[in-house]
DRENPA-3360 file (N, C-alpha, C; in nm, 2 decimals, always signed):
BEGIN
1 = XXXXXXXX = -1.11/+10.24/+8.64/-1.01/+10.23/+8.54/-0.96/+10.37/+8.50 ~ -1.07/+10.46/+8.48/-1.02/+10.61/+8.49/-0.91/+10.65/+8.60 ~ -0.92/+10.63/+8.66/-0.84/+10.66/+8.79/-0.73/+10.61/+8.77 ~ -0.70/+10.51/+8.74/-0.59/+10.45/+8.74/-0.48/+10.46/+8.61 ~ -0.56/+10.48/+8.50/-0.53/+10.56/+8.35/-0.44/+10.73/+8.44 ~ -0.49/+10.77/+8.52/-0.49/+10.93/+8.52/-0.34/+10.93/+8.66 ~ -0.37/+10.81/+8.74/-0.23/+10.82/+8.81/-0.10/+10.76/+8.72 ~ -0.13/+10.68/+8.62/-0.04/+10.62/+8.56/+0.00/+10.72/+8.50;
9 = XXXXXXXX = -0.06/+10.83/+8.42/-0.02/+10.96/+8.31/+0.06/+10.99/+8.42 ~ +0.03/+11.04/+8.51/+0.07/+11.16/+8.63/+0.28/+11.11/+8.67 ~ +0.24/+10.98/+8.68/+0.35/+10.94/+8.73/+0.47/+10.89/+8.59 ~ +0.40/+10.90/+8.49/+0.52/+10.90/+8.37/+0.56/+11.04/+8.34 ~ +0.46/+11.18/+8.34/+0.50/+11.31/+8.38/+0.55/+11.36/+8.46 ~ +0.60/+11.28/+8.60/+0.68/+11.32/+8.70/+0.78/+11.26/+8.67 ~ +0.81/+11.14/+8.68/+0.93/+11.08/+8.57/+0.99/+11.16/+8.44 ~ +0.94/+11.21/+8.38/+0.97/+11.31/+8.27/+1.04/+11.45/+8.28;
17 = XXXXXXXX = +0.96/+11.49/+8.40/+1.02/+11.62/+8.49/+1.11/+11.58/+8.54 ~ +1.19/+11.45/+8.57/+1.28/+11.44/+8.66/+1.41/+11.41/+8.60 ~ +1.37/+11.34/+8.45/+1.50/+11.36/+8.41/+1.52/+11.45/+8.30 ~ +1.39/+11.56/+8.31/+1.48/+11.72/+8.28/+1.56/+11.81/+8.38 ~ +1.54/+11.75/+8.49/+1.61/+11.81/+8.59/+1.73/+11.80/+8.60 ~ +1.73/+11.62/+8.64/+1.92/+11.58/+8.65/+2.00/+11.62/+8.47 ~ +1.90/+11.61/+8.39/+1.98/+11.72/+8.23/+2.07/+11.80/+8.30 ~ +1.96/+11.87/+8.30/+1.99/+12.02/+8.37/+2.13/+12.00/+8.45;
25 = XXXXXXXX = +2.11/+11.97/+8.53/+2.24/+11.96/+8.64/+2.35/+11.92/+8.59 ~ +2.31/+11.81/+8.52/+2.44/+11.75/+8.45/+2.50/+11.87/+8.35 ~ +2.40/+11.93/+8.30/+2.41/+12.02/+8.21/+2.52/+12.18/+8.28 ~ +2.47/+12.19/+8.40/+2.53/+12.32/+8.47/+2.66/+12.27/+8.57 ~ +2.69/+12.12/+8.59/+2.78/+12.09/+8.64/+2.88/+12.07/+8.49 ~ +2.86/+12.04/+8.40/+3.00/+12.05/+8.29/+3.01/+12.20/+8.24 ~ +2.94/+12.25/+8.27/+2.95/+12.40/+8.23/+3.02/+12.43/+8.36 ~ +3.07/+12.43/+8.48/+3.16/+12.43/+8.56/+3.25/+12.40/+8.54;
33 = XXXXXXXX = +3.27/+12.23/+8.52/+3.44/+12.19/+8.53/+3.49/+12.17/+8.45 ~ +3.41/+12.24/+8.34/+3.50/+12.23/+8.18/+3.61/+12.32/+8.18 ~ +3.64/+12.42/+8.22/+3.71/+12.49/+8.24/+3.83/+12.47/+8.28 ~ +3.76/+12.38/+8.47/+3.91/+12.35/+8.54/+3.96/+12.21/+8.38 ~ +3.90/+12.18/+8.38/+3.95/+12.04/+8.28/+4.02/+12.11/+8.18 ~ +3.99/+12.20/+8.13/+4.09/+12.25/+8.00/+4.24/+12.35/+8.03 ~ +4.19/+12.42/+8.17/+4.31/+12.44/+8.21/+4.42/+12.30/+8.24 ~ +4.37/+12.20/+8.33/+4.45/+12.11/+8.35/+4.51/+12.03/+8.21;
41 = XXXXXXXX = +4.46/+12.05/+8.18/+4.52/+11.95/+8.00/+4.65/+12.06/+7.97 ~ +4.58/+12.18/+7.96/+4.67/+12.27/+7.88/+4.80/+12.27/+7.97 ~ +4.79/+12.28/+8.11/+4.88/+12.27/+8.18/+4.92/+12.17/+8.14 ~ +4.95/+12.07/+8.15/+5.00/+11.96/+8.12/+5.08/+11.91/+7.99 ~ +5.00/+11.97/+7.94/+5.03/+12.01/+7.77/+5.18/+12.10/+7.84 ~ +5.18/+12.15/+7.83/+5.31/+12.30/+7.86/+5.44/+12.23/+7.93 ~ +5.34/+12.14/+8.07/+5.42/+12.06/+8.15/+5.55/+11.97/+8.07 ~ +5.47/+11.90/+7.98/+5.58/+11.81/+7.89/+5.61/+11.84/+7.81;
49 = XXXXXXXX = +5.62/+12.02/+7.75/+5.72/+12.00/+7.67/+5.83/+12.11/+7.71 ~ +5.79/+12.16/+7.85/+5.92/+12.21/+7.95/+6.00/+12.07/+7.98 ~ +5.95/+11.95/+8.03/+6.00/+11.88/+8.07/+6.12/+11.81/+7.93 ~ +6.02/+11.79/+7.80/+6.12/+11.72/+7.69/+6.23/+11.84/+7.64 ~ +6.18/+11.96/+7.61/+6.31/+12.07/+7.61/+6.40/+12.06/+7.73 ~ +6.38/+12.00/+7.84/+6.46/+12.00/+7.97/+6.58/+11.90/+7.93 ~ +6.55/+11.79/+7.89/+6.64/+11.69/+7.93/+6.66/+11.70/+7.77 ~ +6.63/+11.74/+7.62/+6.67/+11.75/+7.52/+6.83/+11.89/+7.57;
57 = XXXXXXXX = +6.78/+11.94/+7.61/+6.94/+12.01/+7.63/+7.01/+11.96/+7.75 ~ +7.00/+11.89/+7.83/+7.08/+11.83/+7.90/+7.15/+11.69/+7.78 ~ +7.09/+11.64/+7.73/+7.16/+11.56/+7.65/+7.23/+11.62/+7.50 ~ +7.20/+11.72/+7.48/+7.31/+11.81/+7.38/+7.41/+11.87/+7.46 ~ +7.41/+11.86/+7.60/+7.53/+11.90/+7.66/+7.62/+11.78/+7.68 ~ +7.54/+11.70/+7.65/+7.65/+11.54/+7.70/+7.72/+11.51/+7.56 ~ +7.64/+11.55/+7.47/+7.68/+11.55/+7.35/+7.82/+11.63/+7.28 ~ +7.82/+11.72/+7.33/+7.90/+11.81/+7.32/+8.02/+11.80/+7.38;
65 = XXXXXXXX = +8.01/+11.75/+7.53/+8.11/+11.75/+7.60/+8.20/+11.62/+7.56 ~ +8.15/+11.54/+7.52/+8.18/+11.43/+7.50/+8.25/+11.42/+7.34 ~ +8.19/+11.49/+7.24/+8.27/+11.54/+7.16/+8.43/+11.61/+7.18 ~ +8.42/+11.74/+7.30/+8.53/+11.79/+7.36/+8.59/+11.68/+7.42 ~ +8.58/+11.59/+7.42/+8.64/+11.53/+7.55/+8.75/+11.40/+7.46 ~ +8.71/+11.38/+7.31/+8.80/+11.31/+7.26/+8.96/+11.32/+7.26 ~ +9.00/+11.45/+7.25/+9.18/+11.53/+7.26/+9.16/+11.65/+7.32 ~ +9.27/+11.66/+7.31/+9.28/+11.81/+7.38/+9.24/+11.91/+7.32;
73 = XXXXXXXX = +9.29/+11.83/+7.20/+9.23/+11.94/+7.07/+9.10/+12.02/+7.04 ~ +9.04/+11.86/+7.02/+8.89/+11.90/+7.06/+8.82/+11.98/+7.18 ~ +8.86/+11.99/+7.27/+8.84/+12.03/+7.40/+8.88/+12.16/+7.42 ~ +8.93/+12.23/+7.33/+8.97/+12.40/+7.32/+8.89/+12.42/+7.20 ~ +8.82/+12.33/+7.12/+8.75/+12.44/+6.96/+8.63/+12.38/+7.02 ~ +8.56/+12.50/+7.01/+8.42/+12.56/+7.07/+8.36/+12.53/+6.92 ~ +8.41/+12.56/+6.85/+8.30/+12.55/+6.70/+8.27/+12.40/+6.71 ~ +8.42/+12.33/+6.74/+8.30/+12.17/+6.72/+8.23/+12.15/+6.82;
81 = XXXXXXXX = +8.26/+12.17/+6.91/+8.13/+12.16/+7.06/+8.05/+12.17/+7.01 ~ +8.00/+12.32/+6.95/+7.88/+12.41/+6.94/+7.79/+12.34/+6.82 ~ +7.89/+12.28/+6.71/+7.80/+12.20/+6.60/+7.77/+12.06/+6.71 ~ +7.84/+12.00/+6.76/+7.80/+11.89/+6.86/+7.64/+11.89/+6.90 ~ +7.63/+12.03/+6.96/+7.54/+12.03/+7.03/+7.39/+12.01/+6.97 ~ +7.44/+12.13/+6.86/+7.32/+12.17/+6.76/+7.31/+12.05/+6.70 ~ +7.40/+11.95/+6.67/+7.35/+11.84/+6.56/+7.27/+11.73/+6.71 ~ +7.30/+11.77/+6.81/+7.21/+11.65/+6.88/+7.04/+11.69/+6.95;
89 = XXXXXXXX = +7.04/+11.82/+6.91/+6.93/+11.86/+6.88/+6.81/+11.84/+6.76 ~ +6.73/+11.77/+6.83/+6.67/+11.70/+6.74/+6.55/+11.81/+6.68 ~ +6.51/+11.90/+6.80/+6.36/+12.01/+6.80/+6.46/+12.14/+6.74 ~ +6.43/+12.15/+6.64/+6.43/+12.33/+6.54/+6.47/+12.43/+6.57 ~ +6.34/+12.46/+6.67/+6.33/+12.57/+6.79/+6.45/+12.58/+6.88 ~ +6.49/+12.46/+6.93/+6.59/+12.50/+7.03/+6.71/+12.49/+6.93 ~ +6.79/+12.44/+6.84/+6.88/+12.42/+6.80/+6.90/+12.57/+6.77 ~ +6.83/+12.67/+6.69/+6.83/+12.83/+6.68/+6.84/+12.87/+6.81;
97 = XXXXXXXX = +6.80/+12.86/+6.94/+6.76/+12.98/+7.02/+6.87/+12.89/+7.14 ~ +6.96/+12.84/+7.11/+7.05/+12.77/+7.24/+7.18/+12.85/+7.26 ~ +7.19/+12.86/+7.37/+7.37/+12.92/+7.38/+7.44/+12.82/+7.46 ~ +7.54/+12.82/+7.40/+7.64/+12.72/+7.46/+7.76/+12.76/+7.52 ~ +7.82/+12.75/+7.60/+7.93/+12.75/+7.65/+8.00/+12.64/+7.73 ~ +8.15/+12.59/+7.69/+8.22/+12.51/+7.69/+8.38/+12.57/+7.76 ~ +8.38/+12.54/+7.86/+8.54/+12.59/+7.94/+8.62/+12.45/+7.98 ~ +8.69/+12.47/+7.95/+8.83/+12.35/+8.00/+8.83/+12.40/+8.15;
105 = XXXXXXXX = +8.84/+12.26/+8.19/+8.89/+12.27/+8.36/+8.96/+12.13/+8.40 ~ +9.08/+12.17/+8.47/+9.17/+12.09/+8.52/+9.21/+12.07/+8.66 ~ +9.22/+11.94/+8.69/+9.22/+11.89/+8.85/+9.34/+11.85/+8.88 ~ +9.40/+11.86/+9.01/+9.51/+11.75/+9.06/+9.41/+11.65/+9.13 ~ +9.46/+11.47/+9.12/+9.39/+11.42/+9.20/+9.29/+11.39/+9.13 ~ +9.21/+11.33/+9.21/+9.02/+11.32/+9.16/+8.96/+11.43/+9.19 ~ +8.96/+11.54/+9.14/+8.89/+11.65/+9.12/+8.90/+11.71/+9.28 ~ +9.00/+11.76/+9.35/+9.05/+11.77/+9.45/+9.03/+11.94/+9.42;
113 = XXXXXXXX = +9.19/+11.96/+9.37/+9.18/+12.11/+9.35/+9.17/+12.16/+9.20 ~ +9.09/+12.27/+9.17/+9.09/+12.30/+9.02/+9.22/+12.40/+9.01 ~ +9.32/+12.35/+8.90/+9.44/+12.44/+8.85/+9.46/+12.48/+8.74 ~ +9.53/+12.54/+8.72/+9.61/+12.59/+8.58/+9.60/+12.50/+8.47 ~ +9.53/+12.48/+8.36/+9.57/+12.37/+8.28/+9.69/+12.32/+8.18 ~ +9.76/+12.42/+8.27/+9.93/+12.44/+8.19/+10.03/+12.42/+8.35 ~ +9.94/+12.39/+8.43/+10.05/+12.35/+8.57/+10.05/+12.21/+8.59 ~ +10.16/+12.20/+8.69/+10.18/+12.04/+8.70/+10.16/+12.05/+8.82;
121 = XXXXXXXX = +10.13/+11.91/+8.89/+10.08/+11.87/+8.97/+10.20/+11.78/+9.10 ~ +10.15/+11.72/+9.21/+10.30/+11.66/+9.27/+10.37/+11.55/+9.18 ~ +10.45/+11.54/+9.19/+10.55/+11.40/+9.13/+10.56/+11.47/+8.98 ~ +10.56/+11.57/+8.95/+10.53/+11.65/+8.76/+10.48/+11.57/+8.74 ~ +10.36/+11.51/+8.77/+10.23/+11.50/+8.70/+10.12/+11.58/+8.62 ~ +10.07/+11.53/+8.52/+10.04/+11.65/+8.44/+9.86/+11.64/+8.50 ~ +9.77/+11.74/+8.52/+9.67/+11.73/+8.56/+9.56/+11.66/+8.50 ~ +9.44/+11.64/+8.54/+9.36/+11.57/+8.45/+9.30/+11.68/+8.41;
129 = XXXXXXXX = +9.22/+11.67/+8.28/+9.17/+11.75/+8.17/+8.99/+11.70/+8.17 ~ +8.92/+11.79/+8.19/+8.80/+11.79/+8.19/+8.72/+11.91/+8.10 ~ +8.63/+11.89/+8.00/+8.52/+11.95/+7.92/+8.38/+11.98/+8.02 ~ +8.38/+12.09/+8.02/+8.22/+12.13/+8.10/+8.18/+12.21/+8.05 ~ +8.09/+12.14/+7.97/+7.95/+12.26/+7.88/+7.84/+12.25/+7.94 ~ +7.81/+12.36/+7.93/+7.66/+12.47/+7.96/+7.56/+12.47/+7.88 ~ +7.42/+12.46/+7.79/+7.36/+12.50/+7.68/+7.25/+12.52/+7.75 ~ +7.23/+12.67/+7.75/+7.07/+12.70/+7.80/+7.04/+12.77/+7.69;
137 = XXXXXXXX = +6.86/+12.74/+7.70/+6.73/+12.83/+7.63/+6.63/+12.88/+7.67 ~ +6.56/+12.92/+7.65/+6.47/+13.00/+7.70/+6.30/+12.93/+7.67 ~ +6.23/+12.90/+7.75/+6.09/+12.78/+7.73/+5.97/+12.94/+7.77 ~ +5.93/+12.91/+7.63/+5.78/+13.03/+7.68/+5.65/+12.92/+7.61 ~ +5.56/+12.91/+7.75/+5.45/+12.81/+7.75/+5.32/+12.86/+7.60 ~ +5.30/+12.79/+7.61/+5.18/+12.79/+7.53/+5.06/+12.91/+7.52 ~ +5.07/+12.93/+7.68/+4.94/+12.99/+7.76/+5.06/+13.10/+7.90 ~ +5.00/+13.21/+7.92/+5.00/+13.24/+8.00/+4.92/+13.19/+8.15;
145 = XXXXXXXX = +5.01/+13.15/+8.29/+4.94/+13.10/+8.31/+4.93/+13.17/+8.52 ~ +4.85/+13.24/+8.56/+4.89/+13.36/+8.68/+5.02/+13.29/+8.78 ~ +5.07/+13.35/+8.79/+5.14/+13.32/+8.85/+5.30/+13.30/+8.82 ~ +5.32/+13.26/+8.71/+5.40/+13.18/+8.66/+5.49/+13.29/+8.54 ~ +5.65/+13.24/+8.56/+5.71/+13.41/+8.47/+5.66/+13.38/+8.30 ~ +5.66/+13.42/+8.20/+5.67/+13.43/+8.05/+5.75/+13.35/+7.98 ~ +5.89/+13.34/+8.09/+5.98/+13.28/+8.03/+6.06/+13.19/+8.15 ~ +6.10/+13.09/+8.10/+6.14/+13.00/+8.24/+6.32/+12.98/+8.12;
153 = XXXXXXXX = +6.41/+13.00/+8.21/+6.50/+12.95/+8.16/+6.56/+12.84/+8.20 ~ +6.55/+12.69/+8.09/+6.59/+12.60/+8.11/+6.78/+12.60/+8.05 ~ +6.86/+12.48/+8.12/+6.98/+12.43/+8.09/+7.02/+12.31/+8.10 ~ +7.09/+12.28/+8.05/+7.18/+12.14/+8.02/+7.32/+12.13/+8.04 ~ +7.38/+12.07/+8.17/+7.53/+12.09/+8.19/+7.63/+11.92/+8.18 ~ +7.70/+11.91/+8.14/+7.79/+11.79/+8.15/+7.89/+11.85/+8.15 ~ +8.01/+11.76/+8.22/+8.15/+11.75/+8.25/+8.19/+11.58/+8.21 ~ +8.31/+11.60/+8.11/+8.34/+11.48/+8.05/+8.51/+11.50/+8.07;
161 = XXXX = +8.55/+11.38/+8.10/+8.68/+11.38/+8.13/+8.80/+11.36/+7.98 ~ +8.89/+11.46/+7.94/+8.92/+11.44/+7.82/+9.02/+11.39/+7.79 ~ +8.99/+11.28/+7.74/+9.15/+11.14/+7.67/+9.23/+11.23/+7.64 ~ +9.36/+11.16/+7.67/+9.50/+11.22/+7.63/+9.52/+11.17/+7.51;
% end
């Protein structure tokens, strides 16, 4: 009975050493990939909000252009473009730090050749009238990350055809 008391101890003590071991490992394996794991999050983190500043100024450019693009009128005053844009800016940050630019451009044809927007075209046809705005900003990540510049400059372009 002794004997068997004393291998029973032995083998719940080796069982006991064994899952301080795999601890351990488990323990020195997350102390490894914690790292890659927190860079990947943060990346990702950065990832989407280059990507929602991406398309948040591509759609203040549609905004804008589209504004320009009601008269002719509108399509030569850059102040309303430029509030256009800014009011379709929904993020703070970018509405302060955007630059916009908005040029009239005119076509004979379906966008054939670009002309004069004070020339006429064959048959004195008067050309078609198009808005093309630009709004870019400047996206700095969260984190520096090797490789990669400080500053990434994102833009937003639309071309809207402008009603007579």
């Amino acid at each position: 009975m002794k004997i068997w008391l004393s291998k029973l101890f032995s083998l719940a003590q080796a069982g006991a050493d064994q899952k301080r071991r795999q601890r351990g490992a488990a323990l020195a394996e997350l102390a490894v990939i914690s790292p890659l794991l927190m860079f990947t999050m943060l990346g990702g983190i950065d990832f989407a909000r280059l990507y929602h500043d991406a398309i948040a100024l591509d759609a203040a450019a549609h905004a804008g252009a589209k504004w320009g693009a009601h008269s002719p009128e509108n399509g030569e005053n850059f102040t309303g473009i430029q509030s256009a844009v800014t009011a379709n800016l929904s993020d703070a940050h970018l509405a302060q730090e955007v630059e916009v630019n908005a040029d009239p451009k005119c076509y004979c044809g379906v966008k054939e050749t670009e002309v004069d927007c004070d020339a006429t075209c064959g048959a004195g046809n008067d050309p078609s009238r198009y808005i093309y705005v630009t709004v870019t900003a400047n996206f700095e990540p969260l984190f520096d990350y090797p490789g990669f510049p400080e500053t990434i400059l994102l833009d937003g372009e639309a071309e809207v055809r402008v009603t007579d």
